[in-house]
VOGU-3710 file (C-alpha; in Angstrom, 3 decimals, decimal comma):
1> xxxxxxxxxx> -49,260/55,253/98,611  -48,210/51,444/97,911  -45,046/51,482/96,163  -45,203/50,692/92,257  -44,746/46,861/91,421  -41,657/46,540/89,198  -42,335/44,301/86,165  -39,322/41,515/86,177  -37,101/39,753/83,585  -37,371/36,111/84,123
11> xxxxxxxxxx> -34,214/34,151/84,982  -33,227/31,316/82,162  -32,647/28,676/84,185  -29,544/27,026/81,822  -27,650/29,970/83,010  -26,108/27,868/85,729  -25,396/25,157/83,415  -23,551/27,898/81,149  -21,777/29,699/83,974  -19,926/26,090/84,296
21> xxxxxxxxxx> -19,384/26,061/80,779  -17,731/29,223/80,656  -15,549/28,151/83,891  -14,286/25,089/82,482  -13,125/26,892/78,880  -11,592/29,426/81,079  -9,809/26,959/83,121  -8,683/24,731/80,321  -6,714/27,982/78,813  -5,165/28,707/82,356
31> xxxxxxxxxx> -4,094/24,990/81,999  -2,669/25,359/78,439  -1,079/28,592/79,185  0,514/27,546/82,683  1,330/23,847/81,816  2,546/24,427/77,941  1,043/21,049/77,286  -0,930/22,899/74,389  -0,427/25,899/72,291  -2,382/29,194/72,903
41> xxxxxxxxxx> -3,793/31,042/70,029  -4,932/34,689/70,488  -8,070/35,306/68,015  -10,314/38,283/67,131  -13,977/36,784/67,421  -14,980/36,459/63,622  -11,501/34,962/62,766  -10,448/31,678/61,892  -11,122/29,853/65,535  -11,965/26,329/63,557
51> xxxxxxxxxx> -8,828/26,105/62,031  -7,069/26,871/65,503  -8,755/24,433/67,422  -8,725/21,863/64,517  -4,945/21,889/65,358  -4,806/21,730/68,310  -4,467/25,542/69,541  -6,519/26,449/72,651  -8,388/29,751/71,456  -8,621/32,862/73,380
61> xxxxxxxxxx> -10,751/36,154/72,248  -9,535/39,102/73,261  -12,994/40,594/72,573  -14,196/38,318/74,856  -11,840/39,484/77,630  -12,883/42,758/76,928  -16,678/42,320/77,112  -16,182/40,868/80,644  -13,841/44,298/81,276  -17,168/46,434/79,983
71> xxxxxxxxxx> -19,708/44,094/82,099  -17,806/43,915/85,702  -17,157/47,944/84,605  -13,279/48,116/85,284  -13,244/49,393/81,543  -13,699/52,882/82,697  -10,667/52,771/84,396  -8,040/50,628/82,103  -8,946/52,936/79,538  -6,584/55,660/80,268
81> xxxxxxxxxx> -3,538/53,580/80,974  -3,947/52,669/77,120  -4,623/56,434/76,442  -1,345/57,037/77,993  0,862/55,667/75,485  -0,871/56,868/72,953  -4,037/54,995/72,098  -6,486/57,443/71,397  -10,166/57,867/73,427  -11,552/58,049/70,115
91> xxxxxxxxxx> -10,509/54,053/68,590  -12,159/51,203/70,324  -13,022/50,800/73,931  -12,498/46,832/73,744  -8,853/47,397/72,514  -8,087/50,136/75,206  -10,091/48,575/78,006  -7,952/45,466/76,964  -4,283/46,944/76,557  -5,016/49,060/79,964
101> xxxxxxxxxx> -6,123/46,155/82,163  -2,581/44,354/80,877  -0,637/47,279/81,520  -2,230/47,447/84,856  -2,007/43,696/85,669  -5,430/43,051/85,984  -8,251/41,090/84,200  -11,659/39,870/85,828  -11,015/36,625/85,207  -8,844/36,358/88,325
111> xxxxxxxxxx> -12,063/37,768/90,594  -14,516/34,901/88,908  -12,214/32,228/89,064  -10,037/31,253/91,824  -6,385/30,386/90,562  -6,649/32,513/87,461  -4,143/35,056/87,784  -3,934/36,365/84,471  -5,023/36,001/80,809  -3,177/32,876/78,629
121> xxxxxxxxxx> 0,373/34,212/77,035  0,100/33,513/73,488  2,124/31,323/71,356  0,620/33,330/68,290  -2,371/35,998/67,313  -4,579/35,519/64,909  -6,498/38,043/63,511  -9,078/38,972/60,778  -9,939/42,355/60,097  -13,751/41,579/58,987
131> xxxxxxxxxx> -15,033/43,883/61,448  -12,539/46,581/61,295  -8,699/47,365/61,253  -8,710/47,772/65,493  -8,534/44,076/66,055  -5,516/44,237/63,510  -3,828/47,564/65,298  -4,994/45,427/68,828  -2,623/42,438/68,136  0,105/43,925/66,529
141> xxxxxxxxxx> 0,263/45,701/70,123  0,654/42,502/71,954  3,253/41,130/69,307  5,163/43,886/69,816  4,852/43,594/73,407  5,427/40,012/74,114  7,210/39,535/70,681  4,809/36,622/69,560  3,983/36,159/65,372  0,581/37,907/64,828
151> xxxxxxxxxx> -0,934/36,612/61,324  -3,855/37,081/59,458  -6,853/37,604/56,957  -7,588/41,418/55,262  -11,584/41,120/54,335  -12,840/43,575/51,865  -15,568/45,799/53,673  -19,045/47,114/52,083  -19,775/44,265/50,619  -23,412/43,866/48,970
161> xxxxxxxxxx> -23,491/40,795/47,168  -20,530/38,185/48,709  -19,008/36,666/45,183  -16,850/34,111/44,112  -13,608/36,302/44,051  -14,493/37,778/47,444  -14,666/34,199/49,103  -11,162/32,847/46,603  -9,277/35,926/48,034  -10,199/35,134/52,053
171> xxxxxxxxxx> -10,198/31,545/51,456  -6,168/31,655/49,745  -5,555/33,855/52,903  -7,337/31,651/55,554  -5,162/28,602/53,784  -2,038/30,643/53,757  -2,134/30,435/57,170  -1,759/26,860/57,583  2,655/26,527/57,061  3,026/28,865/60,348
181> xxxxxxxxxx> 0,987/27,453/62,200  1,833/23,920/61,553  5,241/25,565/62,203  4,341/26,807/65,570  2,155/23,971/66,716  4,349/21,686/65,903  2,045/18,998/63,768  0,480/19,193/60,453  -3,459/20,234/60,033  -5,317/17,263/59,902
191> xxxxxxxxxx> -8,144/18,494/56,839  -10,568/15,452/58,445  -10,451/17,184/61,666  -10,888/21,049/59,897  -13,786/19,439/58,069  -15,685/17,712/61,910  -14,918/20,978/63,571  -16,623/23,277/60,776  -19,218/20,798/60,717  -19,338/21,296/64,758
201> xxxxxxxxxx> -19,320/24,772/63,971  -22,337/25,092/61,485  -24,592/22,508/64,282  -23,974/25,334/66,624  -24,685/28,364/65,053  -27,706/26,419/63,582  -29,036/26,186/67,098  -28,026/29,577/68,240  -29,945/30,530/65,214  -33,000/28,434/66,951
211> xxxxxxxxxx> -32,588/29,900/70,411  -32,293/33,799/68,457  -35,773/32,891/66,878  -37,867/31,557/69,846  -38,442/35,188/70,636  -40,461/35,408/67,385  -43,427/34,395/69,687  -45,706/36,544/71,618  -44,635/36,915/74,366  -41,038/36,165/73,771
221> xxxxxxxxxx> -39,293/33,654/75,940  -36,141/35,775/76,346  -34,449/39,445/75,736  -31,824/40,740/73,597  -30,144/41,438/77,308  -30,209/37,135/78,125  -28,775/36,661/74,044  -25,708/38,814/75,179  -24,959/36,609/78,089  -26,536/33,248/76,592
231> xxxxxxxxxx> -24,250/33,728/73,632  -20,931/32,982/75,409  -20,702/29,446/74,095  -21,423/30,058/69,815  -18,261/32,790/70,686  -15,642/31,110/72,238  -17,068/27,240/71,925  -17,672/27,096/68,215  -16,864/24,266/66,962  -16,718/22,014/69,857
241> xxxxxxxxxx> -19,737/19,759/70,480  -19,566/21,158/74,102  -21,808/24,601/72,576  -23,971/22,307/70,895  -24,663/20,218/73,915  -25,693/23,637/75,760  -27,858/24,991/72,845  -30,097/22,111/72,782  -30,666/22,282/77,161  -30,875/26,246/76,241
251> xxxxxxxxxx> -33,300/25,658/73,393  -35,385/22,897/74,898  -36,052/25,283/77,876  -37,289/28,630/75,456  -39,461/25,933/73,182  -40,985/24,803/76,763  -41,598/28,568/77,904  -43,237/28,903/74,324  -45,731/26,344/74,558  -46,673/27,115/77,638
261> xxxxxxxxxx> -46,924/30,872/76,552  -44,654/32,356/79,500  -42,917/35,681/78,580  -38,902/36,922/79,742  -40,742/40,289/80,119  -44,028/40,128/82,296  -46,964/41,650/81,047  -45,278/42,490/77,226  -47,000/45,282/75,384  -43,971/46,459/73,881
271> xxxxxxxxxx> -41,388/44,724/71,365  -37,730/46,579/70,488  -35,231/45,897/68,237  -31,587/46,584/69,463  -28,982/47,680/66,467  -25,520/48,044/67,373  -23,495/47,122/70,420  -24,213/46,379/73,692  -23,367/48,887/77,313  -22,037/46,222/78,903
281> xxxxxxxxxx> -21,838/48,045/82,166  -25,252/48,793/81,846  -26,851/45,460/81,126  -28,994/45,299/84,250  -29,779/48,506/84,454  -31,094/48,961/80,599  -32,649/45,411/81,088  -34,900/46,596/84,513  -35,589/49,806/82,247  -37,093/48,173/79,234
291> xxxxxxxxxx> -38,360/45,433/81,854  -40,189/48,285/84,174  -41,953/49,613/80,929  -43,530/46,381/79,825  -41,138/46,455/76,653  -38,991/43,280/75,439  -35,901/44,296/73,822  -36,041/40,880/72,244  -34,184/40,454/68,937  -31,133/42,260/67,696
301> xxxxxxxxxx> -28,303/42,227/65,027  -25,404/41,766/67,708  -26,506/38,503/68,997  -27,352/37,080/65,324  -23,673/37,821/64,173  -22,653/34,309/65,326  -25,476/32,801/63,166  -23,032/31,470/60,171  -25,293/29,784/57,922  -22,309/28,870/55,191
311> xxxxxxxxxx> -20,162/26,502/57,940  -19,318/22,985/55,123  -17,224/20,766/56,481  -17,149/19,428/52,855  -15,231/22,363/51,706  -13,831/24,121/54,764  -11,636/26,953/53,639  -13,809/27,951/51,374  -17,054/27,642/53,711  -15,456/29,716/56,452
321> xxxxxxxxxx> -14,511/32,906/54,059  -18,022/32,686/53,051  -19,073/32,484/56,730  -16,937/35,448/57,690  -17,841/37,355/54,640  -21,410/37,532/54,944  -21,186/39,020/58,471  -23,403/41,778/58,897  -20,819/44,460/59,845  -18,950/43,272/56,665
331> xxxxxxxxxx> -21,916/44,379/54,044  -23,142/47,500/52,646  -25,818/49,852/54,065  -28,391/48,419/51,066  -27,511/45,135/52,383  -28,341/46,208/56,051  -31,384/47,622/55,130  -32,959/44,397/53,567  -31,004/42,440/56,464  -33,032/44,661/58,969
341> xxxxxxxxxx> -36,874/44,926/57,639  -36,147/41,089/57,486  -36,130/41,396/61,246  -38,799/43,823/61,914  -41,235/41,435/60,049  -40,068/38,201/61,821  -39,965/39,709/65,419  -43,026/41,593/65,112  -41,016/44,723/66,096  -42,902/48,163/67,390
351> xxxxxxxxxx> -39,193/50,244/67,730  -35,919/50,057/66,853  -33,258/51,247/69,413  -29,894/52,365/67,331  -26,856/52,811/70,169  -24,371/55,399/68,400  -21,532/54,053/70,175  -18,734/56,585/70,076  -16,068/54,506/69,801  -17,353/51,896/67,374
361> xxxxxxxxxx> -18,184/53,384/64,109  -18,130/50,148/62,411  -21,197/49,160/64,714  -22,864/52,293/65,073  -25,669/52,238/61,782  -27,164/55,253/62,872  -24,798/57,876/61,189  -25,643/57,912/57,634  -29,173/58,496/57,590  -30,121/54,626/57,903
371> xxxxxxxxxx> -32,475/55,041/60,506  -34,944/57,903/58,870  -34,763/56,005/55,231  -36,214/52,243/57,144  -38,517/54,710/59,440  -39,972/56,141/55,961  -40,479/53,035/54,578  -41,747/50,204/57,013  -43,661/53,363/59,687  -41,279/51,437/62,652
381> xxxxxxxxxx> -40,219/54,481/65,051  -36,863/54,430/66,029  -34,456/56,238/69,050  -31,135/56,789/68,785  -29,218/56,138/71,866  -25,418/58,183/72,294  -23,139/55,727/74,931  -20,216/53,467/74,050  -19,496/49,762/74,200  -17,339/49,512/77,429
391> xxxxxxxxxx> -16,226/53,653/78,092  -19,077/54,446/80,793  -17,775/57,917/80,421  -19,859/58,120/77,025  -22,655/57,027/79,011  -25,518/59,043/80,823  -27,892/57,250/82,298  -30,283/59,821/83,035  -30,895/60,874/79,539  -31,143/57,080/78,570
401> xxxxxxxxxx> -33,567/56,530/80,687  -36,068/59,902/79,802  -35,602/59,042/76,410  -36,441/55,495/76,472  -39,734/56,405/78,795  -40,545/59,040/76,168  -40,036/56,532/72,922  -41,881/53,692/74,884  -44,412/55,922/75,622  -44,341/57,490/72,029
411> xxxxx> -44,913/53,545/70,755  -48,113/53,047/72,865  -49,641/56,272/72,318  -49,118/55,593/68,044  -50,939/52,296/68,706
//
């Protein structure tokens, strides 16, 4: 019997163009770090990154460090050197995965770029605990540890409606910021530079928002899988007209896929909605599953979290703690809800795939009954997935992969 032909993901072909993106950031930290010609700022990903680089601070994400932990799969084994001194299994895989590899004197950046030895030493952390108090708990290790200032924003969670007095409180903190790290940078903010780089900052997430959206056509011109990778940039690049410059090559190249009505996913039948985080050391794998089934994971809430519509460089302060406010992991479940029907109409969805990861409750929207109440009301079938962020011990592929078949299957058969 022939062997089965495997349906394929096609490649994006401004991936190359992004891989030297991502090398030259990463180099340009190394340089700050090693040289001291500029100051290094530590920040969690939804934290104040404009006003760092508006003075001057070359920006590191931890998070960032620790999604390339999860994708290259060391994760799995930095974890327990974190366990060991008494992190629990239970808290977040990116902080463990990330205070393990440092304990253990490793990070992949020194296998994907030659001369990179080790992360950037800080000159201060930065934090904002809009996604939850980890990131918070995460820093104040590494302050401890390298005795570095770690300073920050406390964002009110659950939020339905974001209202004046939500936005006065983050902006005051955001602002309150500004004496230490004049103090440690050693020059005073510059508000015509804040106000260009939050303007920088709302161009790109304005064409990230563009690129998210291409994949509202039939067939879609790229997966939810690409939008984790392709997303790089609006992450550690906001505000820098570097990201824009990629978005528009990125966009230009979806729009051209679109007209000429070529698919990421050959032979779609099937389009999935991914809530909650990424496996990262499953990417390819889940990707050639979905792939191999004719089924486009194409649109999800993870990638649209850098879409910050609120960016003004006219009022800056205030535009950012709107920004970071109205992130989705920030609002209520009746907020979610709305947020997520939204997305089911747009994308033309058939399923929604919920990944209960176990060590990100503040990501995991499958635990309170959310997906039966949108099942019941918009008739979209949904699977919930058990695995974890970057802990591949969470993780078993084999009942992924039945499942998905089955829910795939379960889609087509409902048509």
């Amino acid at each position: 019997m022939a062997e089965e032909k495997k349906t394929t993901r096609k490649k994006i072909q401004a991936s190359d163009l992004m891989n030297k993106i991502m090398a030259d950031y990463f180099y340009d930290l190394n340089d700050a770090a090693t040289t001291g010609r500029r100051k290094v700022a530590w920040c969690t990903s939804v934290g104040p990154a404009e006003l760092l680089r508006a003075m001057g601070f070359a920006v590191h994400f931890p998070e960032n460090h620790a999604a390339m932990l999860g994708a290259t799969r060391m994760s799995t084994d930095m974890i327990p050197a974190a366990n060991a001194i008494g992190y629990s299994p239970d808290i977040c895989s990116y902080l463990t995965s990330d205070i393990g590899a440092f304990l253990k004197g490793v990070t992949p950046l020194s296998k994907a770029y030659k001369g990179i030895e080790s992360v950037p030493k800080p000159d201060v952390l930065v934090f904002n605990t809009n996604q939850c108090r980890d990131v918070q708990d995460w820093l104040a290790w590494y302050s401890r540890r390298l005795n570095v200032p770690s300073i920050g924003v406390s964002s009110p969670k659950n939020v339905k409606d974001v209202t004046d007095a939500h936005i006065d409180d983050v902006a005051l903190q955001i602002e309150a910021l500004v004496p230490a790290l004049e103090k440690i940078s050693g020059a005073r903010l510059d508000i015509d530079r804040l106000r260009e780089t939050v303007s920088l900052s709302r161009e790109c997430t304005e064409l990230w928002k563009k690129v998210l959206e291409t994949a509202a056509s039939v067939p879609a011109p790229l997966t939810f899988f690409d939008g984790t990778i392709h997303m790089g940039p609006a992450v550690v690049l906001r505000g820098t007209q570097t990201a824009i410059d990629y978005y528009k090559v990125l966009l230009a190249e979806l729009e051209q896929r679109n007209r000429d009505g070529e698919g990421a996913v050959e032979g779609e039948s099937t389009r999935i909605y991914w809530e909650g985080m990424p496996i990262w050391g499953r990417l390819r794998q889940h990707s050639e599953l979905f792939s191999h089934l004719r089924a486009n994971v194409l649109a999800s809430t993870y990638c649209s979290s850098w879409i910050f519509p609120s960016f003004d460089g006219r009022d800056p302060f205030r535009s950012m703690a709107k920004a970071y406010l109205e992130l989705f992991i920030v609002r209520s479940d009746e907020f979610k809800e709305g947020y997520i029907k939204g997305m089911l109409e747009k994308f033309r969805i058939d399923g929604i795939v919920y990944h209960d990861a176990k060590t990100c409750p503040c990501n995991s929207n499958s635990r309170y009954g959310m997906p039966q109440r949108l099942e019941a009301e918009t008739g979209v079938p949904s699977l919930v997935i058990s695995g974890d962020l970057n802990d591949l011990r969470c993780v078993s592929d084999e009942q992924m992969k039945t499942n998905v078949e089955a829910f795939i299957e379960q889609i087509t058969e409902g048509r």
